[in-house]
DSSP file (Angstrom, degrees, kcal/mol; ACC not computed):
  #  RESIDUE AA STRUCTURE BP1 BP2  ACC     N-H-->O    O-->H-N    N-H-->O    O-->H-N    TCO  KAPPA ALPHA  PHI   PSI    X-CA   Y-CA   Z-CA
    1    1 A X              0   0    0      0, 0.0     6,-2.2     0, 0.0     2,-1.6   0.000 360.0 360.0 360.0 154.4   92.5   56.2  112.2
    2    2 A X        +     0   0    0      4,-0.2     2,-0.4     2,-0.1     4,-0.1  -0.606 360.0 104.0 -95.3  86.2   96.1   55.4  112.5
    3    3 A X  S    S-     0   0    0     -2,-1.6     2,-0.8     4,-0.1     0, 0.0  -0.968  78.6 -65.2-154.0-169.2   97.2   56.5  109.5
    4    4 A X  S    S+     0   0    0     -2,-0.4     2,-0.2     1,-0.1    -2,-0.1  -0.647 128.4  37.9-131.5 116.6   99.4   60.0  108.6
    5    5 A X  S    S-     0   0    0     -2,-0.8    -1,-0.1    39,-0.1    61,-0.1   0.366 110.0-130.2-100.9 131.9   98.1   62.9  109.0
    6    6 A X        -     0   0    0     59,-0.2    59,-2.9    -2,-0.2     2,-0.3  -0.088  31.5-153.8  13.6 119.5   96.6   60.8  112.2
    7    7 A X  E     +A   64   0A   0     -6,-2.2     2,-0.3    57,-0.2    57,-0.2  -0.973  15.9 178.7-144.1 154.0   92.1   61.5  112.1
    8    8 A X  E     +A   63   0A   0     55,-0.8    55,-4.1    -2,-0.3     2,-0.4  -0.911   5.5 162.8-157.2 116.1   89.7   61.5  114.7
    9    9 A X  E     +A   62   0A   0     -2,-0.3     2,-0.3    53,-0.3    53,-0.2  -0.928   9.2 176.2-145.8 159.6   86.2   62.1  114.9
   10   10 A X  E     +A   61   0A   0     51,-1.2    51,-1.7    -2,-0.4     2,-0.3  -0.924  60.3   7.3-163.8 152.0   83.0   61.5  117.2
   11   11 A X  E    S-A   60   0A   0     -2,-0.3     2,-0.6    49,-0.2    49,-0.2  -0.354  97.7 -12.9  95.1-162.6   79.9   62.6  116.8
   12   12 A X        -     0   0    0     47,-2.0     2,-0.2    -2,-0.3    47,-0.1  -0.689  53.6-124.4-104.2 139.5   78.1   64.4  113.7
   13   13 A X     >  -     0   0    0     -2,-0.6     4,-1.7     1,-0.1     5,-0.3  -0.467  26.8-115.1 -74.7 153.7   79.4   65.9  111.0
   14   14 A X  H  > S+     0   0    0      1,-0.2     4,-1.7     2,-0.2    -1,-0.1   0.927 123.7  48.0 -66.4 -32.2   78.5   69.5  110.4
   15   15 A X  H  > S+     0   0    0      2,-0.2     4,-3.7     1,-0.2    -1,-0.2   0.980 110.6  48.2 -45.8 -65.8   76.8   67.8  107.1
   16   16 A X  H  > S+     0   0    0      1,-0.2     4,-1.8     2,-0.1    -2,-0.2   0.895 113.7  48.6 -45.0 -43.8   75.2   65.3  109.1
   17   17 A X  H  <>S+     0   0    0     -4,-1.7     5,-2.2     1,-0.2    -1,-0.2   0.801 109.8  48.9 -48.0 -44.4   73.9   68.3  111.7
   18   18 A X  H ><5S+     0   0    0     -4,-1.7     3,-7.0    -5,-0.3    -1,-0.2   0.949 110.8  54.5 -66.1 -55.3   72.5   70.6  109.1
   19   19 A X  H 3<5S+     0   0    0     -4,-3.7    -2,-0.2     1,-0.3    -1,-0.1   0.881 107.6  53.9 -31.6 -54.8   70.4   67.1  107.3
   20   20 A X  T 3<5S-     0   0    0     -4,-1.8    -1,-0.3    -5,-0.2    -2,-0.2   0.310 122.9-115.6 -92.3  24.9   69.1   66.6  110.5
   21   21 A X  T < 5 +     0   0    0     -3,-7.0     2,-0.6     1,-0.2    -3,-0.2   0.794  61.5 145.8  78.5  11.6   67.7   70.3  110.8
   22   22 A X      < -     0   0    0     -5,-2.2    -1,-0.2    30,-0.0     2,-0.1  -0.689  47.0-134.6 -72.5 122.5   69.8   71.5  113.6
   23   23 A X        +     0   0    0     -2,-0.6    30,-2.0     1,-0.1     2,-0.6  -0.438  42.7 174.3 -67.7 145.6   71.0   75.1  114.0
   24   24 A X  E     -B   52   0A   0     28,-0.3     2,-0.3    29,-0.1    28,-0.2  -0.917  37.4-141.6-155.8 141.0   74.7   75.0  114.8
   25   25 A X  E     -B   51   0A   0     26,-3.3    26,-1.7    -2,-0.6     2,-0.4  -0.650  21.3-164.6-109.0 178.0   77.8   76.5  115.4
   26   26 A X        -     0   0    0     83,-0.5     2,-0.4    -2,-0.3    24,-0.2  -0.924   3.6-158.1-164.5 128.5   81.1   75.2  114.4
   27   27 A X        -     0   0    0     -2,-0.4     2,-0.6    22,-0.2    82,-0.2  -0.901   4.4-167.7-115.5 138.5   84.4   76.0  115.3
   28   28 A X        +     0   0    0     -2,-0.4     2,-0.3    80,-0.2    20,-0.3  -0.801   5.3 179.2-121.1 102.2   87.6   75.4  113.5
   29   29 A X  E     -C   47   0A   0     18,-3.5    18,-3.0    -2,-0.6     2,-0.4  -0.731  19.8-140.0 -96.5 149.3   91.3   75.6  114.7
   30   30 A X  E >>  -C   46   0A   0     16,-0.3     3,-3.2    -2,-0.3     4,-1.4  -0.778  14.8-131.8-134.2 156.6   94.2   75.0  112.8
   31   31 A X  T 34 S+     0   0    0     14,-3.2     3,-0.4     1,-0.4     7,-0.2   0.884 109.0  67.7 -61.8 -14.3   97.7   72.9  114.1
   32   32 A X  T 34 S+     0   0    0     11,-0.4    -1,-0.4    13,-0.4    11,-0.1   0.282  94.3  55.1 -92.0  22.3   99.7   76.1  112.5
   33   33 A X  T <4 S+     0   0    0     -3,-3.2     2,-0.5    10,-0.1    -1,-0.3   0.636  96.1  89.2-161.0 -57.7   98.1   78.5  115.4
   34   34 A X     X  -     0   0    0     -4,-1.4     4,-3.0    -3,-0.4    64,-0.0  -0.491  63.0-161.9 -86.5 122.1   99.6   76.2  118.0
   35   35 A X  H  > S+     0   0    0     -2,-0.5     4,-0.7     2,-0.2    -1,-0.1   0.253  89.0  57.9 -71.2   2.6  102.6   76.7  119.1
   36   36 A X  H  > S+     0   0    0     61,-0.2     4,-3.7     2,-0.2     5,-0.2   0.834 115.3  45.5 -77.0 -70.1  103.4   72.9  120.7
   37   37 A X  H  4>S+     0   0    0      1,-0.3     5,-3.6     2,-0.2    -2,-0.2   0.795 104.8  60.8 -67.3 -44.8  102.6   71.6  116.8
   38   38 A X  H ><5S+     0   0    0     -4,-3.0     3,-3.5    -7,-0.2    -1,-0.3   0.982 108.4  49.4 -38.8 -73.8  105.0   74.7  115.5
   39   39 A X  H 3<5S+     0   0    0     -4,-0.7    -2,-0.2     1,-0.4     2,-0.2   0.944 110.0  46.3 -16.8 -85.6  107.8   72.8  117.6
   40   40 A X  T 3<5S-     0   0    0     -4,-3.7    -1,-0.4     1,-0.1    -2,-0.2   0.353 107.4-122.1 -67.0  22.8  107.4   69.6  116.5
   41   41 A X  T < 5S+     0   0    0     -3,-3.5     2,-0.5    -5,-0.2    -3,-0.2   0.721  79.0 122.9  80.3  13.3  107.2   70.5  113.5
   42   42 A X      < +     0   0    0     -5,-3.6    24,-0.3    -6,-0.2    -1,-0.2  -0.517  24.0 134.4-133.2  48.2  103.9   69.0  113.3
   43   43 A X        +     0   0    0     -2,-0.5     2,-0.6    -5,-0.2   -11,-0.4   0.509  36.8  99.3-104.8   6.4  101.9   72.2  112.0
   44   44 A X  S    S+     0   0    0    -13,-0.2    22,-0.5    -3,-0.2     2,-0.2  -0.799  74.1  36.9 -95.2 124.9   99.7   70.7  109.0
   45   45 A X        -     0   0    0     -2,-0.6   -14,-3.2    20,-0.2   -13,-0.4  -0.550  61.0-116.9 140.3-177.6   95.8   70.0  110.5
   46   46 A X  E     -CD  30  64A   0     18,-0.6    18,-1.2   -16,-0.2     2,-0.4  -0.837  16.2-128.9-129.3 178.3   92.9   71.0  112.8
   47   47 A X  E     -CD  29  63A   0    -18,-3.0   -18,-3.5    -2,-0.2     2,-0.2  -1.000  26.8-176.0-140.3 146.5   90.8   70.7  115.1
   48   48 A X  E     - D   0  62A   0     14,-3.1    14,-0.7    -2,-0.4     2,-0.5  -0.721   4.4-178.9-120.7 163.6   86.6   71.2  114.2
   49   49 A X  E     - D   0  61A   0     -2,-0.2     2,-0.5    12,-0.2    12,-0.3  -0.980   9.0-157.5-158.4 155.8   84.0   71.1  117.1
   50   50 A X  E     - D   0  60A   0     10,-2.0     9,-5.5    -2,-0.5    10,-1.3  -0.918  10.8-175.4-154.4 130.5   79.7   71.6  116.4
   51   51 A X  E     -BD  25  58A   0    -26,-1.7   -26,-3.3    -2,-0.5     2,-0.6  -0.908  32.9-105.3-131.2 147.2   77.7   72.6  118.9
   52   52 A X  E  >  -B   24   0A   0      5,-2.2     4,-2.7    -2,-0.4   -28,-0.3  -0.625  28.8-145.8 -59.6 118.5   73.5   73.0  119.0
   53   53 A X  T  4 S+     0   0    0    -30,-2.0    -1,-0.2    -2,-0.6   -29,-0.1   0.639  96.0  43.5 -44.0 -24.5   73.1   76.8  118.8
   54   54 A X  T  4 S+     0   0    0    -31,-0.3    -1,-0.1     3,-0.1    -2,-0.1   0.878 128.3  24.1-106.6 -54.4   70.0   76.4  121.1
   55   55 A X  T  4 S-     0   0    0      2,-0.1    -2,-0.2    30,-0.0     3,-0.1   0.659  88.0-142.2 -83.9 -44.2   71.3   74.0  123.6
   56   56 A X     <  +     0   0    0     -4,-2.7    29,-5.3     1,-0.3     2,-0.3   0.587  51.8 145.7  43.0  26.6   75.3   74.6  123.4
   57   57 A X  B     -E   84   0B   0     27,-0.3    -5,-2.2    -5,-0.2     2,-0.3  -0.568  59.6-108.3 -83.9 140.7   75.5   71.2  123.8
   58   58 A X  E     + D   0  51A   0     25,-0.6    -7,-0.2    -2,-0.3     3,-0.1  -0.712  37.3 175.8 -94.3 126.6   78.8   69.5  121.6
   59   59 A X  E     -     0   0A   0     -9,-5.5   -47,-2.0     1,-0.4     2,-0.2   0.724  59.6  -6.7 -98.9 -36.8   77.3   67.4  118.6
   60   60 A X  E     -AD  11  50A   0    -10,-1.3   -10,-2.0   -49,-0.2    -1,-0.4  -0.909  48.8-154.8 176.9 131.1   80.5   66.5  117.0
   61   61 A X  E     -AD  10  49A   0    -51,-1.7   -51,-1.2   -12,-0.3     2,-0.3  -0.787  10.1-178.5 -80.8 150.2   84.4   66.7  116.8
   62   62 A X  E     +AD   9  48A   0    -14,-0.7   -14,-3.1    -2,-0.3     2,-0.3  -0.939   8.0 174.9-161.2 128.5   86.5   66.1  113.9
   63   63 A X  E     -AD   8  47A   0    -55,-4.1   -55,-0.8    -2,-0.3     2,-0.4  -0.980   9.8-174.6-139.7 146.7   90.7   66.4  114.0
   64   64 A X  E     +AD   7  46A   0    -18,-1.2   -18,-0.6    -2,-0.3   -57,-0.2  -0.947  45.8  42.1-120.7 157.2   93.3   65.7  111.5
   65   65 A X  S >  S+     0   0    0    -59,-2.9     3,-0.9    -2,-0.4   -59,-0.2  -0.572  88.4   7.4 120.0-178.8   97.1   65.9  112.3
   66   66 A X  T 3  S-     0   0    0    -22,-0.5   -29,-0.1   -24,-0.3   -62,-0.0  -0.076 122.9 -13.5 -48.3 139.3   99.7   65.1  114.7
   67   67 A X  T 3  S+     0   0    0      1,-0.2     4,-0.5     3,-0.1    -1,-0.2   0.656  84.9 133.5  47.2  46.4   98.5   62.8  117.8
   68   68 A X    <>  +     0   0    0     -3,-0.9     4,-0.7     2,-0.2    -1,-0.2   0.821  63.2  68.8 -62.3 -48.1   94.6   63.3  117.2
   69   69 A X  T  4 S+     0   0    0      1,-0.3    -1,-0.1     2,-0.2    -2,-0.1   0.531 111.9  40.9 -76.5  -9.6   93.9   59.4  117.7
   70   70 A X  T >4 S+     0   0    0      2,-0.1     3,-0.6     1,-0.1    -1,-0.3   0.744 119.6  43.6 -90.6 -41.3   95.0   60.8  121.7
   71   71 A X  T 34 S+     0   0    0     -4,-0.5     3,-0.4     1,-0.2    -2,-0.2   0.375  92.2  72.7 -71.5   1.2   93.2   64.1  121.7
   72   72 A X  T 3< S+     0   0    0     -4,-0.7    -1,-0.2     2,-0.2    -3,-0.1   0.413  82.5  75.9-150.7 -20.2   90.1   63.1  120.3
   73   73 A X  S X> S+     0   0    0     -3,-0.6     4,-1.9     1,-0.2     3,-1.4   0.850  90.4  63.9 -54.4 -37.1   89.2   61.1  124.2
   74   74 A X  H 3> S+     0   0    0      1,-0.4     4,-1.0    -3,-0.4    -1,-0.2   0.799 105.9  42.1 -82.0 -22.0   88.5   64.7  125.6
   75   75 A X  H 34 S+     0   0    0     -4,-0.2    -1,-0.4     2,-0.1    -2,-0.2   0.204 110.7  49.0-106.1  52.5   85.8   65.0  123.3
   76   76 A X  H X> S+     0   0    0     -3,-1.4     3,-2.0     3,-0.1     4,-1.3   0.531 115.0  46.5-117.2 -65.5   84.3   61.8  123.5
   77   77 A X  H 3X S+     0   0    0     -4,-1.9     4,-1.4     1,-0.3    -2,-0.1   0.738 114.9  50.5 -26.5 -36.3   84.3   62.0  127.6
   78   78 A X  H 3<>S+     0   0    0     -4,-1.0     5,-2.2     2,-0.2    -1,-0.3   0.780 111.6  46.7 -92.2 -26.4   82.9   65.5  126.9
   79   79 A X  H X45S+     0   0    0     -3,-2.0     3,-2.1     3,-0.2    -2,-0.2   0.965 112.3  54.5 -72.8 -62.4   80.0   63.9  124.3
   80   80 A X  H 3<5S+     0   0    0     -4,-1.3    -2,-0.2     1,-0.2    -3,-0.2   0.906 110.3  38.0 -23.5 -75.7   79.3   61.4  126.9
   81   81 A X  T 3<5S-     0   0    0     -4,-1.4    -1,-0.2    -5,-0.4    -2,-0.2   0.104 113.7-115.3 -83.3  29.2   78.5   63.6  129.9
   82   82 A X  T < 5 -     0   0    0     -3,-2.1    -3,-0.2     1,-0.2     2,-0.1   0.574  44.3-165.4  61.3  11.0   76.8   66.1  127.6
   83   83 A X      < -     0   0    0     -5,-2.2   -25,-0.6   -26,-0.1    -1,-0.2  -0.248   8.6-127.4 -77.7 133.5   78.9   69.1  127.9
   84   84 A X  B >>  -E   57   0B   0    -27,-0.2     4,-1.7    -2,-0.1     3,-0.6   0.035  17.4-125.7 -23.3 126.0   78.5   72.6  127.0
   85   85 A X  T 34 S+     0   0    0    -29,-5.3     4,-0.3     1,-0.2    -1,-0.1   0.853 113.7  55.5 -34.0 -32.9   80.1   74.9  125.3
   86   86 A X  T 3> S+     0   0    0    -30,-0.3     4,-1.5     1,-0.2    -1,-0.2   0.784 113.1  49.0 -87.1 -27.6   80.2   77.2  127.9
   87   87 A X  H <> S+     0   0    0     -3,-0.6     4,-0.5     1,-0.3    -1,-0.2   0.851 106.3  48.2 -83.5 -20.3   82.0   74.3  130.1
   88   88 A X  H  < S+     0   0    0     -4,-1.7    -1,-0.3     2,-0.2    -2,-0.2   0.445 106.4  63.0 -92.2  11.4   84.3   73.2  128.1
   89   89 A X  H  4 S+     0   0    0     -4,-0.3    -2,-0.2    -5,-0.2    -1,-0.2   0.939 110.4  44.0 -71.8 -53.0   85.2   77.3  127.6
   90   90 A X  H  < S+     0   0    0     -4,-1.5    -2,-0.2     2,-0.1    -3,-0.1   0.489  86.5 111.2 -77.2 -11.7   86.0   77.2  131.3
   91   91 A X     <  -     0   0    0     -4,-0.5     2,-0.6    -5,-0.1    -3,-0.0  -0.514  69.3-138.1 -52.3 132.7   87.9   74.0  131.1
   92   92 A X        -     0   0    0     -2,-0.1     2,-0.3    11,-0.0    -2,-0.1  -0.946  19.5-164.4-121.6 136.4   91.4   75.1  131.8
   93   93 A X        -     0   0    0     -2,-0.6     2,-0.1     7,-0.1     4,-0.1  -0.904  28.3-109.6 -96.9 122.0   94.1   73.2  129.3
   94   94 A X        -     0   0    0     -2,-0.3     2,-0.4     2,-0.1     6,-0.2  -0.472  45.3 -97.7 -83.4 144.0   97.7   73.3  130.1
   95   95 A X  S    S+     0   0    0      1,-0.3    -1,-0.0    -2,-0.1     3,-0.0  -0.928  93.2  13.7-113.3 122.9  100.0   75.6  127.7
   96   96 A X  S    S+     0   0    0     -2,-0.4     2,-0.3     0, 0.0    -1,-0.3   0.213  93.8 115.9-127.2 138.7  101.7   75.0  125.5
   97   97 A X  S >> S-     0   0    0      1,-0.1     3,-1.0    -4,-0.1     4,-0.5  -0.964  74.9-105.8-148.9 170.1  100.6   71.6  124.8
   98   98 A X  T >4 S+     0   0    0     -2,-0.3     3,-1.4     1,-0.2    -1,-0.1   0.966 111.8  74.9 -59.8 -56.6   98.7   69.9  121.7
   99   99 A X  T >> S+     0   0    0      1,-0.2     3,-1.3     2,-0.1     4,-0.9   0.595  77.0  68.8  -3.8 -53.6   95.7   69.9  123.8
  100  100 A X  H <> S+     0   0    0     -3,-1.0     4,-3.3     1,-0.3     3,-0.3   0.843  81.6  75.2 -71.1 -34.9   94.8   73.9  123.6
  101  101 A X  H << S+     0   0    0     -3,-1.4    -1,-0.3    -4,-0.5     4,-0.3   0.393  93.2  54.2 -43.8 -16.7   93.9   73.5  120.1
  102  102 A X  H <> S+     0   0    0     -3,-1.3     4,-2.1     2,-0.1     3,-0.4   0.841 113.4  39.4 -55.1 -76.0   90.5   71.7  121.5
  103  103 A X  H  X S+     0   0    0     -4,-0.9     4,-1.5    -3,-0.3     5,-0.4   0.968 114.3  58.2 -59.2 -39.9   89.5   74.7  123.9
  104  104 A X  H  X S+     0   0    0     -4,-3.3     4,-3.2     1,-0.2    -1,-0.2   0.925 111.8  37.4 -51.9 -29.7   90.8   77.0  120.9
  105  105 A X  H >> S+     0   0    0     -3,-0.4     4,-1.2    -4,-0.3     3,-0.8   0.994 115.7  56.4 -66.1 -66.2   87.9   75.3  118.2
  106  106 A X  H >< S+     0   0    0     -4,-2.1     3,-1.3     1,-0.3     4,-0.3   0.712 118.4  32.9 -41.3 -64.4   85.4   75.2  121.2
  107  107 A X  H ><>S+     0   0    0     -4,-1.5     5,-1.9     1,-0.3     3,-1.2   0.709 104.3  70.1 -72.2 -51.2   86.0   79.1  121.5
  108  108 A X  H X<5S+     0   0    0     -4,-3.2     3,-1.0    -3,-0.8    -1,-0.3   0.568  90.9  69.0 -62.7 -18.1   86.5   79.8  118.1
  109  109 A X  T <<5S+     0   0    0     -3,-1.3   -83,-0.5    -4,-1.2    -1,-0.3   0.867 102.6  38.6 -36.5 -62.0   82.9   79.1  117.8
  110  110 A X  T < 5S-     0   0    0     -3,-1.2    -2,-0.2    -4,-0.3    -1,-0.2  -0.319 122.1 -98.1 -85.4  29.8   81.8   81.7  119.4
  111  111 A X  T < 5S+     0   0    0     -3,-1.0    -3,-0.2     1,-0.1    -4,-0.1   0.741  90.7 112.1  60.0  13.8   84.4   84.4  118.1
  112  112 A X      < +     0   0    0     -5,-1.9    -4,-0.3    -8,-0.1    -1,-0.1   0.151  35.7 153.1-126.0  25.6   86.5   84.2  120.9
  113  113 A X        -     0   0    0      1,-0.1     3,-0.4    -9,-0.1    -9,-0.1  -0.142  27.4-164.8   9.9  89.0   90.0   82.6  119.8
  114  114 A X  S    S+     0   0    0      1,-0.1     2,-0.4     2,-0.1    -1,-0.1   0.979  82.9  24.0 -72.1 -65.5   92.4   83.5  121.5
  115  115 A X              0   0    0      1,-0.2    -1,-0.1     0, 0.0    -2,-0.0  -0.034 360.0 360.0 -82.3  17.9   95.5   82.3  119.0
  116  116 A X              0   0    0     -3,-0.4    -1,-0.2    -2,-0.4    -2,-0.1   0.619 360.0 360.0 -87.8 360.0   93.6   82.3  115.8
């Protein structure tokens, strides 16, 4: 929604995932980690991501904070064509941009953060 902090979602919510009996992982990044958001000044949010443990398949995004209602396309494109965790890991995101905070949740999933 356009309103400030800026929020963003597709998908299921890690509530909704759990109702419906999925095992899941969920990764959480936060805007003060990124150094683009540090700049601008812009450091208050996150970015959330839920993926099928079984499948790695992406269930559901969720972001608050600066210029979400723009980020928030890569995971709907990425929900849409079904993608992996393990592809959007190798997805390569240009630094330092708002942007990396996406791969960083995806990663942070699986305990591998780089910036956390």
């Amino acid at each position: 929604t356009y309103c400030s902090p800026q929020v963003a979602s597709v998908g299921l919510t890690e509530a909704k995932a759990k109702a419906e009996g999925k095992d899941i992982r969920v990764g959480r990044f936060p805007f003060s980690a990124n150094g683009k958001a540090i700049a601008l000044g812009e450091d208050q949010g996150f970015v959330k991501t839920i993926f099928d443990k079984k499948t790695g398949q992406l269930l559901g995004a969720h972001m608050v904070g600066a210029e979400v209602t723009e980020l928030i396309q890569g995971f709907v494109v990425a929900m849409n064509l079904e993608t992996t965790e393990e592809e959007l890991m190798h997805t390569i995101f240009p630094h330092p941009t708002l942007s990396e905070m996406m791969k960083e949740s995806v990663l942070d999933a699986y305990g591998r953060a780089l910036n956390a």
